[in-house]
C-alpha positions in Angstrom: -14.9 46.1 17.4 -17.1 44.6 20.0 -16.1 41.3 21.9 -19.1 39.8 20.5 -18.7 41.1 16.5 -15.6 39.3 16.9 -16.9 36.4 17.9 -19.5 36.2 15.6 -17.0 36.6 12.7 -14.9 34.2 13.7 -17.8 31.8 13.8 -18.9 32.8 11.3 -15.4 32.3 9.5 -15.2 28.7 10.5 -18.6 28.0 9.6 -17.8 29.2 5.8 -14.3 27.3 5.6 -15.1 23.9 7.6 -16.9 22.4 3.8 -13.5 23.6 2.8 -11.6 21.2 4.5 -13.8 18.3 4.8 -13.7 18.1 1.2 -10.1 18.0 1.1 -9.8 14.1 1.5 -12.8 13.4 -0.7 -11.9 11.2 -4.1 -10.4 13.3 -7.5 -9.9 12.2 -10.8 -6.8 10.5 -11.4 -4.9 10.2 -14.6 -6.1 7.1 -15.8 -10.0 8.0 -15.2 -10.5 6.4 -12.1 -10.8 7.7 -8.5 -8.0 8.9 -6.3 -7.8 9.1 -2.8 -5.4 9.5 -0.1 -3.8 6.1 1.5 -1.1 7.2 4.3 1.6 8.4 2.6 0.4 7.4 -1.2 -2.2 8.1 -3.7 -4.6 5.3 -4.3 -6.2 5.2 -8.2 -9.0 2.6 -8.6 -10.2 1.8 -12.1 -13.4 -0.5 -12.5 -15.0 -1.0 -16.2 -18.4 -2.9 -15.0 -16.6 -6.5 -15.2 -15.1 -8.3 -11.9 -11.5 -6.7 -13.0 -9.9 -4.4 -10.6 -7.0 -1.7 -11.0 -5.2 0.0 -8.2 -2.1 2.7 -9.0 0.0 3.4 -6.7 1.7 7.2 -6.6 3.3 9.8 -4.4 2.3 12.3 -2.9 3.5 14.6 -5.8 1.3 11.9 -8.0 4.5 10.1 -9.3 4.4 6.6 -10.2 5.5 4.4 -7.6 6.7 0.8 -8.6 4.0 -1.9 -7.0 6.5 -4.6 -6.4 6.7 -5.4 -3.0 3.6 -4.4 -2.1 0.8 -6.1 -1.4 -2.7 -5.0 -1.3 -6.5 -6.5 -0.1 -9.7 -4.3 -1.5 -13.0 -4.8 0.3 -15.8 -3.5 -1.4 -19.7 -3.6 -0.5 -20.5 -5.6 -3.8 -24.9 -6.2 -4.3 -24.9 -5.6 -0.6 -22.0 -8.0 0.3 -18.7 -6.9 1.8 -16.6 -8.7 -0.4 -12.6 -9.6 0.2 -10.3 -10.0 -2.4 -6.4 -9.4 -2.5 -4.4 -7.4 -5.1 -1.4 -8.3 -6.5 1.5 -6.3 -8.6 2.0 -7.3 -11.8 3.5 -4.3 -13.7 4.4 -0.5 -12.9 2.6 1.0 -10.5 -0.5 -1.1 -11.1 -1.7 -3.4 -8.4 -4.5 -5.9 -9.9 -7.1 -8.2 -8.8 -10.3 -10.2 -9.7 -13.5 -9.3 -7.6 -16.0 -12.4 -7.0 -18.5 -10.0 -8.9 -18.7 -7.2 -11.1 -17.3 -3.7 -9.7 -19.6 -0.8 -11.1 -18.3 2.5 -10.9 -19.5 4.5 -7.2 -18.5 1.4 -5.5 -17.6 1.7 -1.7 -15.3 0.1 0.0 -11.9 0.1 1.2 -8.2 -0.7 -0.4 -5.6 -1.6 2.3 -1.8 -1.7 1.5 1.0 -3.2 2.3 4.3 -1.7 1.5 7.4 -3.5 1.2 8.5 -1.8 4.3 5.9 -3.2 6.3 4.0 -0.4 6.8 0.4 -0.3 6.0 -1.9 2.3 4.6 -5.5 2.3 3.3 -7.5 4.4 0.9 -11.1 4.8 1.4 -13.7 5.2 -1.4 
């Protein structure tokens, strides 16, 4: 094979598997019907019904329930335009819950930063 066959087929390889792996961090389905994304060294699951009421799960990176006491969490969202700041508290399980000034529609963007009781902080992007 030609030096420059290779080289085209290697381009060409790259080219074919970089939508691969920029896709790899985008948001997934979680189990209770919100969006998951990465956040450090957890999972991040937010779940907005339309009202001003927010739900974060917390999990592993196996996707196991990981108790939210301890932690404490701060979601900033673009809300009608706004960045809006609002903490998250843990109330039960995994479940990290807080009260937007407005109502969250589902698509929102924004951000969910944590802090775990270690000290260390992560975030999850959506």
């Amino acid at each position: 094979m030609s030096a420059y066959r290779l080289m085209s087929t290697i381009a060409l390889s790259v080219a074919l598997l970089a939508p691969t792996f920029a896709l790899a961090h985008d948001a997934a389905k979680g189990r209770h019907g919100g969006w998951r994304v990465d956040a450090g060294k957890y999972h991040t699951e937010l779940v907005v019904d339309g009202s001003s009421n927010v739900v974060v799960y917390l999990s592993d990176a196996d996707d196991k329930p990981i108790p939210a006491a301890g932690f404490k969490g701060t979601a900033i969202f673009i809300i009608d335009g706004k960045s809006q700041r609002f903490a998250l508290a843990p109330v039960e399980g995994s479940k990290l819950v807080g009260t937007a000034p407005a109502p969250i529609k589902r698509g929102v963007k924004g951000v969910v930063q944590l802090t775990a009781p270690d000290g260390s902080s992560a975030q999850g992007k959506f």
